[in-house]
C-alpha positions as CSV (number, residue, x, y, z in Angstrom):
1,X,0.0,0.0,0.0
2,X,1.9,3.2,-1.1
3,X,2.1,6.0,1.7
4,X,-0.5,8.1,0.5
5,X,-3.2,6.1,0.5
6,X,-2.5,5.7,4.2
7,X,-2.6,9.3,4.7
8,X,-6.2,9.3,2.5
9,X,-7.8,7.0,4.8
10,X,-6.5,8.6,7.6
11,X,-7.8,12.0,6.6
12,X,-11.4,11.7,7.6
13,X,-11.2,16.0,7.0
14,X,-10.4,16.0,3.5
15,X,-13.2,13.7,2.7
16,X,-15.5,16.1,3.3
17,X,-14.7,18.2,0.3
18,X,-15.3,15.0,-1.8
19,X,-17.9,12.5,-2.3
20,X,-18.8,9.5,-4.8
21,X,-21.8,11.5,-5.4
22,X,-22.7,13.3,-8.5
23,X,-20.9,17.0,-8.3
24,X,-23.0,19.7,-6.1
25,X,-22.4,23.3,-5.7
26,X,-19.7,24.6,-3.1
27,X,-21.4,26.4,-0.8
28,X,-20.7,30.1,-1.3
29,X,-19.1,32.0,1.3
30,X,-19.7,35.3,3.2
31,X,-17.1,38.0,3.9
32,X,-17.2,36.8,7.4
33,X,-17.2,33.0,6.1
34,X,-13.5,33.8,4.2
35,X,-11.9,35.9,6.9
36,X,-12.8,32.5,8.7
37,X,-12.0,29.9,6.4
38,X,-8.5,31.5,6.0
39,X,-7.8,32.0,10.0
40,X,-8.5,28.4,10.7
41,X,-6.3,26.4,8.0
42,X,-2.6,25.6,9.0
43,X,-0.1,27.7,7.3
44,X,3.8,27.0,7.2
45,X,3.9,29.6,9.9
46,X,2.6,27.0,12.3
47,X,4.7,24.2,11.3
48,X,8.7,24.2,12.0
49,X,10.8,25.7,9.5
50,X,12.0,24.0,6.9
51,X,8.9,21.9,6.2
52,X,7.6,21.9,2.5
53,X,3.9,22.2,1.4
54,X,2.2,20.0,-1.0
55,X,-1.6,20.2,-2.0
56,X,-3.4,18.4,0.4
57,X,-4.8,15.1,-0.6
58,X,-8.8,15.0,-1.1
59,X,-9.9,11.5,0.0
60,X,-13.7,10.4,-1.3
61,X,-16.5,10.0,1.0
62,X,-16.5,6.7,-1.0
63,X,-14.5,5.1,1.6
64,X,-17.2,5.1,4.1
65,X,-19.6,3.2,1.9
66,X,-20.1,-0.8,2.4
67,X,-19.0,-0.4,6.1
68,X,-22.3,-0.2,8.6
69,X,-20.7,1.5,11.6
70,X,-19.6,4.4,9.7
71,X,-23.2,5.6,8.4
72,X,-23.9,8.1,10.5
73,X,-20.3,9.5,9.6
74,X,-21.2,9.3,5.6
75,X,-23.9,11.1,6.4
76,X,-22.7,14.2,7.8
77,X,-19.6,14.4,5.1
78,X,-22.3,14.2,2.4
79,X,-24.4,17.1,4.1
80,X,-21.5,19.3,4.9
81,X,-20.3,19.1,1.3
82,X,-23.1,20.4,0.3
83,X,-24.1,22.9,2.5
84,X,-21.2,24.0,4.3
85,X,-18.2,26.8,2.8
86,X,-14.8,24.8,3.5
87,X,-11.1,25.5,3.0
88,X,-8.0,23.0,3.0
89,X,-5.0,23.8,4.1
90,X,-1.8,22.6,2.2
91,X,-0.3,19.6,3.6
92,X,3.0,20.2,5.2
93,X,6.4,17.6,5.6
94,X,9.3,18.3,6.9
95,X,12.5,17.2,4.5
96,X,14.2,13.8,5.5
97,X,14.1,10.5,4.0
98,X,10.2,9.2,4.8
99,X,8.8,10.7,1.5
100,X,6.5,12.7,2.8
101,X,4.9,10.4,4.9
102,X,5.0,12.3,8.0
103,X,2.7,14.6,7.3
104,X,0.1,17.1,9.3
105,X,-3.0,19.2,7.3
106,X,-6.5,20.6,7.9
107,X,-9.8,21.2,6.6
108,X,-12.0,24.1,8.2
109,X,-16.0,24.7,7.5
110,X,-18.2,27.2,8.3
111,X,-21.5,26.7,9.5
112,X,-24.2,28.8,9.8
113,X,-24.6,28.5,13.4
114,X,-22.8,27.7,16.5
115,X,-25.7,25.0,17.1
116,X,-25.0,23.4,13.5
117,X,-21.0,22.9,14.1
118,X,-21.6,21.6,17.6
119,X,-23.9,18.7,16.4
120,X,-21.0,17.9,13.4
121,X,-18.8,17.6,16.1
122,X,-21.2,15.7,18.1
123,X,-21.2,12.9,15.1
124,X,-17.4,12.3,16.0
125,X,-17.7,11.7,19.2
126,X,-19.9,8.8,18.7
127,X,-18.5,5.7,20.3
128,X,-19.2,4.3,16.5
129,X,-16.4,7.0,15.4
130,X,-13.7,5.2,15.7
131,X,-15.1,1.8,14.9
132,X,-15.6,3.4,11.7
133,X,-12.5,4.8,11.1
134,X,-10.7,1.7,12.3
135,X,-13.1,-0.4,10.0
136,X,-12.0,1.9,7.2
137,X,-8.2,1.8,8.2
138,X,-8.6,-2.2,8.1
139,X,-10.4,-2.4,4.7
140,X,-7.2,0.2,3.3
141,X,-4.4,-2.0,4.7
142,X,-5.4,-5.0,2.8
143,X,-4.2,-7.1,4.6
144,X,-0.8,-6.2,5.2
145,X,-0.5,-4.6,8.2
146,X,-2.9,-3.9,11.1
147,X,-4.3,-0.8,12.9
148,X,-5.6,-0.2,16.4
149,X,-7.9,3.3,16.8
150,X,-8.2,4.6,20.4
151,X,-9.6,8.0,21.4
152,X,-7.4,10.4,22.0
153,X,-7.2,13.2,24.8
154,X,-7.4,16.5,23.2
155,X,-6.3,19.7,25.6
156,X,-9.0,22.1,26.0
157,X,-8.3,24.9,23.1
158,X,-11.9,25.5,21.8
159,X,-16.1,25.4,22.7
160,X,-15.4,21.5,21.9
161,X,-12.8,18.9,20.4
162,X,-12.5,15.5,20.2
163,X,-9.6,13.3,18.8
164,X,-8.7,9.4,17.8
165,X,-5.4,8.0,17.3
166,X,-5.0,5.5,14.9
167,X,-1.5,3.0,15.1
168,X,-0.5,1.8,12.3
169,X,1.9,-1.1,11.6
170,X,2.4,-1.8,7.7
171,X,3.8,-4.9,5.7
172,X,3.5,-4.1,2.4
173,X,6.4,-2.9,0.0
174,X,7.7,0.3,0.9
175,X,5.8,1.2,4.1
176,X,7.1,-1.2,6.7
177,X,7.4,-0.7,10.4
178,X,5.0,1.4,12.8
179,X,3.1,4.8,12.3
180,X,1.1,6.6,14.3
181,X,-1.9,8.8,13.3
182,X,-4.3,11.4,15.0
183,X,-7.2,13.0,13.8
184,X,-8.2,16.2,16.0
185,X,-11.7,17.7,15.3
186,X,-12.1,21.1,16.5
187,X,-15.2,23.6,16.9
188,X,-14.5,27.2,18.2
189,X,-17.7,28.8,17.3
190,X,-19.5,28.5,14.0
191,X,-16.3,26.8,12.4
192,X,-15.1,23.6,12.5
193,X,-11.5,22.7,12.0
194,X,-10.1,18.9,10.9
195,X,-6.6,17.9,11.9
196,X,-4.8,14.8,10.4
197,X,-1.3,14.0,10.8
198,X,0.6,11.2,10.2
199,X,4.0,10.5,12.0
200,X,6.7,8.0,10.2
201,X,7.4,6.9,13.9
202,X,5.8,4.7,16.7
203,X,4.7,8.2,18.5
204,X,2.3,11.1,17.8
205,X,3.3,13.6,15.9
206,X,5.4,16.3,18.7
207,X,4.1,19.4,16.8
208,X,0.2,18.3,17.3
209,X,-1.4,19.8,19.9
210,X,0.7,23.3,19.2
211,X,-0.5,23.6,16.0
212,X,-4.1,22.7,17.1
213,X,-3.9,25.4,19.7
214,X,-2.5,28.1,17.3
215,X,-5.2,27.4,14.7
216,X,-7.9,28.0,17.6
217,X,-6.4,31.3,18.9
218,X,-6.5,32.8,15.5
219,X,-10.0,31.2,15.4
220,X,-11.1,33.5,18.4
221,X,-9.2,36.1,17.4
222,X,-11.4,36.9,14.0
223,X,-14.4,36.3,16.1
224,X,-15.4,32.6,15.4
């Protein structure tokens, strides 16, 4: 299984901006909705220097289909694709010899209402969240290689967060050993922000939670 796929099914974010539906709309966005949008994607200002940015990978909501635990999360990509304005942030890598498989990104919407963004979030924190994505990760891998999904403890940095970590041992050609993955979704008002990173190493990515908590201050700042 090549590294990006891995970072695809990971990246339960970017599969909101793409669906095995026919093509809708994108939602248009307000003046408020940009200034937003724009305050709430990482930026290579919250990432260490040196690190390179690539477009971010858009995943298909696809992946959710077939799999019985993950309705209720097909369900709410679908809607917010249609409905909802959303941004993606490039992905960023830092240089070194993984190929871009350590790896961090988000995706931020804007709902209409403070109300509509809290029950998103309230989807993901379904016990049936992680079964799905660990359902999803299993179906991916193939067979060669298993992953484990646990929730993961998210420090208080918005009105509500809640996070999985995904670990990740591969067999196939050219992705052996261990990764670890966490997903981080993130409301601070009206918006919702998606974290996925991917760390070429049997830990969490160190720059995580920083880059979760910058992302939410600039979030308050513009008045989310």
């Amino acid at each position: 299984m090549h590294h990006r796929a891995v970072l695809a099914l990971l990246a339960i974010s970017a599969a909101i901006v793409a669906t095995a539906a026919p093509a809708v709309a994108k939602a248009k966005p307000s003046a408020a909705d940009r200034v937003m949008l724009r305050a709430g994607v990482v930026t290579a200002a919250d990432v260490p220097a040196g690190w390179t940015a690539t477009n971010q990978v858009d995943t298909s909501a696809d992946q959710f289909q077939g799999i019985r635990v993950c309705r209720a999360v097909h369900r709410a990509v679908f809607t917010a694709r249609a409905t909802v304005p959303y941004k993606l942030s490039p992905a960023f890598s830092p240089p070194g010899p993984d190929n871009g498989l350590t790896s961090v990104d988000d995706t931020v919407l804007a709902f209409r209402t403070d109300a509509r963004a809290d029950a998103f979030v309230a989807v993901f924190e379904r016990p049936s969240a992680g079964t799905c994505l660990q359902a999803v990760l299993a179906r991916g891998l193939r067979g060669e290689g298993h992953a484990t999904v646990a929730p993961l403890a998210v420090a208080p940095a918005g009105d509500a967060a809640v996070g999985y970590e995904a670990r990740i041992t591969s067999t196939s050609a050219g992705l052996t050993g261990s990764q670890v993955g966490d997903i981080v979704v993130l409301r601070v008002g009206r918006v919702v922000a998606y974290f996925s990173s991917l760390n070429a190493a049997a830990a969490p990515l160190p720059q995580g939670p920083a880059i979760v908590a910058a992302v939410a201050g600039r979030l308050r700042a513009v008045g989310a």
